[in-house]
N, C-alpha and C positions, 0 to 999 in steps of 0.2 A: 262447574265453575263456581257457582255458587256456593258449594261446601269448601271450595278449594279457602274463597275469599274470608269464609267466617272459621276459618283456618289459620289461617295469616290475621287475623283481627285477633283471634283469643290468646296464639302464644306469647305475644310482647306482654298481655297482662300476665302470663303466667310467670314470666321470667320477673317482673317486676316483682310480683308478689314474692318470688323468693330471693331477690335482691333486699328487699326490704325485711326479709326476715330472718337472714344468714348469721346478723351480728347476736339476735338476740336467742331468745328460750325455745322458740317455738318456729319448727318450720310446716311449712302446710303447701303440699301440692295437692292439683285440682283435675283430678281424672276424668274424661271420658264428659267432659263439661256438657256434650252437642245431645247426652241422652238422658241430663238431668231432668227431673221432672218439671219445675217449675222453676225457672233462674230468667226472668225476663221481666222486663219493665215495662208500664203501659204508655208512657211519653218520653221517651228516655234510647236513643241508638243502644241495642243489644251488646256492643262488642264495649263500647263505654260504662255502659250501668253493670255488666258483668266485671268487668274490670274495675268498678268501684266499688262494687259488693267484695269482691275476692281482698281488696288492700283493707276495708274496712274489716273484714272477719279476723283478716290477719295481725291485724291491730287489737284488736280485743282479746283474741287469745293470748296475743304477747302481754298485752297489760295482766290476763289473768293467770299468766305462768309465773309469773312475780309473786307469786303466792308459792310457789314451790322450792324447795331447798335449794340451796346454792350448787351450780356447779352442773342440775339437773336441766336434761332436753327433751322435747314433745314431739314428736316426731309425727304429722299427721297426712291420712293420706282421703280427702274427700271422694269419694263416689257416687252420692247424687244429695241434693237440694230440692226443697221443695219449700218455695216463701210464704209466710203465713197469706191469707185469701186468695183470691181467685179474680183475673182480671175480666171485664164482660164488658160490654158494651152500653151506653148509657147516652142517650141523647145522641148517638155519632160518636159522641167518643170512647177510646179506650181506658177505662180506670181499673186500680185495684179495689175491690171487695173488701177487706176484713169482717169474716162472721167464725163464729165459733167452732163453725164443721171442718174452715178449711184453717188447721194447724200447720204451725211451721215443723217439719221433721230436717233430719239430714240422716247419710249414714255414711259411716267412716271405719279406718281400721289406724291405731294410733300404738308407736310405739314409746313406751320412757324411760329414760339413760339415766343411770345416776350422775354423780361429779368422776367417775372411772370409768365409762362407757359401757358401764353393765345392764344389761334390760332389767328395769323394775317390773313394769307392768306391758303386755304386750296384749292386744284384744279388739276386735271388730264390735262396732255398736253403734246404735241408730237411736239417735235422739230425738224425743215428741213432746211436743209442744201442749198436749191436748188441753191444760187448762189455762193456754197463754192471755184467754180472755178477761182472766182473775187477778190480773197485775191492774189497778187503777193507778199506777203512778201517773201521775200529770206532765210529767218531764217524757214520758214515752212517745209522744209524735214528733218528739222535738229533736231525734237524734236520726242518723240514720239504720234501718235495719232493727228497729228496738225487738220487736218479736226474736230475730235468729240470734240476736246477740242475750237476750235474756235467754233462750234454747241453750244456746253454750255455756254461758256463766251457770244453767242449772245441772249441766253435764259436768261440768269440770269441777265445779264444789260438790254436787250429790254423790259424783261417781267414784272421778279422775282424784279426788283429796282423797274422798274415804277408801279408795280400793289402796289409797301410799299408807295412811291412815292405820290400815290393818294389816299390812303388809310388812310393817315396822313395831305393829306390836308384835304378830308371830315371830319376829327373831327374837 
Protein backbone atom coordinates (compact mmCIF):
# COMPACT_ATOMS: atom_id res chain seq x y z
CA UNK A 1 0.00 0.00 0.00
CA UNK A 2 2.50 1.99 0.91
CA UNK A 3 4.67 1.79 -2.40
CA UNK A 4 1.34 1.85 -4.21
CA UNK A 5 0.87 5.54 -2.48
CA UNK A 6 4.41 7.00 -3.26
CA UNK A 7 3.36 5.79 -6.70
CA UNK A 8 0.50 7.78 -7.24
CA UNK A 9 2.56 10.84 -5.38
CA UNK A 10 5.55 10.72 -7.85
CA UNK A 11 3.76 10.36 -11.27
CA UNK A 12 1.71 13.83 -11.30
CA UNK A 13 5.30 15.34 -10.70
CA UNK A 14 6.65 13.38 -13.60
CA UNK A 15 4.03 14.34 -15.82
CA UNK A 16 4.39 17.92 -14.75
CA UNK A 17 7.93 17.90 -15.42
CA UNK A 18 7.49 17.13 -18.85
CA UNK A 19 4.50 19.23 -19.35
CA UNK A 20 6.82 22.00 -18.48
CA UNK A 21 9.47 20.96 -20.76
CA UNK A 22 7.66 19.77 -24.06
CA UNK A 23 7.70 23.55 -25.46
CA UNK A 24 11.23 23.99 -24.99
CA UNK A 25 15.13 22.53 -25.63
CA UNK A 26 15.31 19.95 -23.22
CA UNK A 27 13.22 17.15 -22.22
CA UNK A 28 14.15 15.06 -19.05
CA UNK A 29 12.32 11.93 -17.72
CA UNK A 30 12.87 10.51 -14.28
CA UNK A 31 13.37 6.67 -14.08
CA UNK A 32 13.07 4.34 -11.37
CA UNK A 33 12.97 7.61 -8.93
CA UNK A 34 12.01 4.89 -5.55
CA UNK A 35 15.98 3.50 -6.04
CA UNK A 36 17.65 6.80 -6.42
CA UNK A 37 20.28 6.92 -3.99
CA UNK A 38 19.76 10.10 -2.11
CA UNK A 39 16.63 12.31 -3.51
CA UNK A 40 14.98 13.28 -0.04
CA UNK A 41 14.69 16.04 2.05
CA UNK A 42 15.10 16.51 5.74
CA UNK A 43 11.93 18.74 6.63
CA UNK A 44 10.12 18.84 3.51
CA UNK A 45 6.91 15.82 2.40
CA UNK A 46 9.09 13.36 -0.03
CA UNK A 47 6.66 13.38 -2.96
CA UNK A 48 6.79 17.55 -2.77
CA UNK A 49 10.36 18.24 -2.41
CA UNK A 50 11.04 15.48 -5.20
CA UNK A 51 8.58 17.16 -7.24
CA UNK A 52 10.40 20.52 -6.69
CA UNK A 53 13.66 19.21 -7.21
CA UNK A 54 12.52 17.37 -10.64
CA UNK A 55 10.81 21.26 -11.99
CA UNK A 56 13.78 22.88 -10.57
CA UNK A 57 16.61 20.61 -12.64
CA UNK A 58 14.29 20.94 -15.41
CA UNK A 59 14.43 24.51 -15.47
CA UNK A 60 18.06 24.82 -15.34
CA UNK A 61 18.83 22.54 -17.97
CA UNK A 62 16.34 24.48 -20.16
CA UNK A 63 17.82 27.67 -19.38
CA UNK A 64 21.26 25.94 -20.11
CA UNK A 65 20.22 24.41 -23.70
CA UNK A 66 19.80 28.05 -24.67
CA UNK A 67 23.33 27.88 -25.22
CA UNK A 68 23.00 25.33 -27.90
CA UNK A 69 22.20 25.77 -31.70
CA UNK A 70 18.98 26.51 -32.88
CA UNK A 71 16.60 24.08 -33.75
CA UNK A 72 18.62 21.45 -31.43
CA UNK A 73 16.93 18.96 -28.57
CA UNK A 74 18.47 17.18 -25.35
CA UNK A 75 16.70 14.50 -24.84
CA UNK A 76 17.60 13.25 -21.10
CA UNK A 77 16.81 10.24 -19.27
CA UNK A 78 17.77 10.29 -15.31
CA UNK A 79 18.61 7.01 -13.37
CA UNK A 80 19.77 7.86 -10.07
CA UNK A 81 20.58 11.07 -7.93
CA UNK A 82 22.44 11.58 -5.25
CA UNK A 83 22.13 15.24 -3.38
CA UNK A 84 25.25 16.78 -2.15
CA UNK A 85 25.65 15.71 1.90
CA UNK A 86 24.03 13.58 3.91
CA UNK A 87 21.00 14.07 6.21
CA UNK A 88 21.57 12.81 10.10
CA UNK A 89 20.17 13.54 12.95
CA UNK A 90 20.99 16.52 15.12
CA UNK A 91 19.44 17.63 18.48
CA UNK A 92 15.97 15.43 17.30
CA UNK A 93 16.01 16.62 14.27
CA UNK A 94 16.38 15.68 10.73
CA UNK A 95 19.05 18.00 8.75
CA UNK A 96 21.23 17.99 5.63
CA UNK A 97 25.08 17.79 6.19
CA UNK A 98 27.00 19.46 3.58
CA UNK A 99 30.87 18.09 3.90
CA UNK A 100 33.11 17.43 1.22
CA UNK A 101 33.03 13.44 1.23
CA UNK A 102 29.41 13.64 0.46
CA UNK A 103 29.33 14.96 -3.30
CA UNK A 104 26.51 15.55 -5.36
CA UNK A 105 26.71 12.77 -8.46
CA UNK A 106 23.89 11.88 -10.87
CA UNK A 107 23.84 9.41 -13.68
CA UNK A 108 22.04 9.66 -17.00
CA UNK A 109 21.98 8.59 -20.60
CA UNK A 110 21.14 11.73 -22.84
CA UNK A 111 20.34 11.86 -26.49
CA UNK A 112 20.97 15.18 -28.96
CA UNK A 113 19.02 16.16 -32.17
CA UNK A 114 20.05 18.61 -34.39
CA UNK A 115 17.41 21.31 -36.20
CA UNK A 116 16.49 17.75 -38.67
CA UNK A 117 16.11 15.14 -36.05
CA UNK A 118 19.53 13.79 -36.52
CA UNK A 119 21.41 12.35 -33.41
CA UNK A 120 24.50 14.44 -32.72
CA UNK A 121 25.67 13.06 -29.78
CA UNK A 122 24.05 10.01 -28.01
CA UNK A 123 26.03 8.71 -24.49
CA UNK A 124 25.45 7.42 -20.97
CA UNK A 125 27.36 9.38 -18.13
CA UNK A 126 27.47 10.11 -14.66
CA UNK A 127 28.34 13.40 -13.29
CA UNK A 128 30.56 14.13 -9.77
CA UNK A 129 30.54 16.69 -8.01
CA UNK A 130 33.80 15.85 -6.11
CA UNK A 131 35.16 19.37 -5.83
CA UNK A 132 31.68 21.10 -5.27
CA UNK A 133 33.12 22.40 -2.09
CA UNK A 134 35.65 24.85 -4.19
CA UNK A 135 32.67 27.15 -5.47
CA UNK A 136 32.78 30.04 -2.60
CA UNK A 137 30.24 31.91 -4.53
CA UNK A 138 28.07 33.75 -1.82
CA UNK A 139 24.88 33.64 -4.00
CA UNK A 140 25.04 29.60 -3.60
CA UNK A 141 22.71 29.12 -0.35
CA UNK A 142 20.54 31.47 -1.79
CA UNK A 143 19.04 29.42 -4.53
CA UNK A 144 17.48 26.20 -4.62
CA UNK A 145 19.63 22.95 -5.41
CA UNK A 146 22.90 25.16 -6.00
CA UNK A 147 25.31 22.02 -5.61
CA UNK A 148 23.14 19.69 -8.40
CA UNK A 149 22.55 22.68 -10.59
CA UNK A 150 26.23 23.73 -10.60
CA UNK A 151 26.87 19.49 -11.13
CA UNK A 152 24.89 20.16 -14.32
CA UNK A 153 26.01 23.56 -15.62
CA UNK A 154 29.65 21.71 -15.28
CA UNK A 155 28.30 18.69 -17.21
CA UNK A 156 26.72 20.39 -19.89
CA UNK A 157 29.58 23.14 -20.72
CA UNK A 158 32.73 20.62 -19.87
CA UNK A 159 31.22 17.82 -21.67
CA UNK A 160 27.66 18.28 -23.49
CA UNK A 161 29.34 21.86 -25.52
CA UNK A 162 32.74 20.43 -26.03
CA UNK A 163 31.65 16.76 -27.21
CA UNK A 164 29.21 19.43 -30.17
CA UNK A 165 32.37 21.47 -30.09
CA UNK A 166 34.43 18.59 -31.60
CA UNK A 167 31.92 17.00 -33.33
CA UNK A 168 31.58 20.13 -35.70
CA UNK A 169 35.07 20.48 -36.17
CA UNK A 170 35.55 16.83 -37.37
CA UNK A 171 33.17 17.65 -40.26
Amino acid sequence: MKRLLAISLILPSLLITFASSASMHVEVSWSNVEKYRDLRAANEAKSKFQQRFFKEMSNHLNKLAEQLPHGYKLTMDVDNVDLAGRITFINGQEIRVIKGTFYPNMSFSYTLTDDKGQVVDKRETKAKGKAFMMNTNSQLGHRAFPYEKNLLSHWFNKELLANLKESNTEK
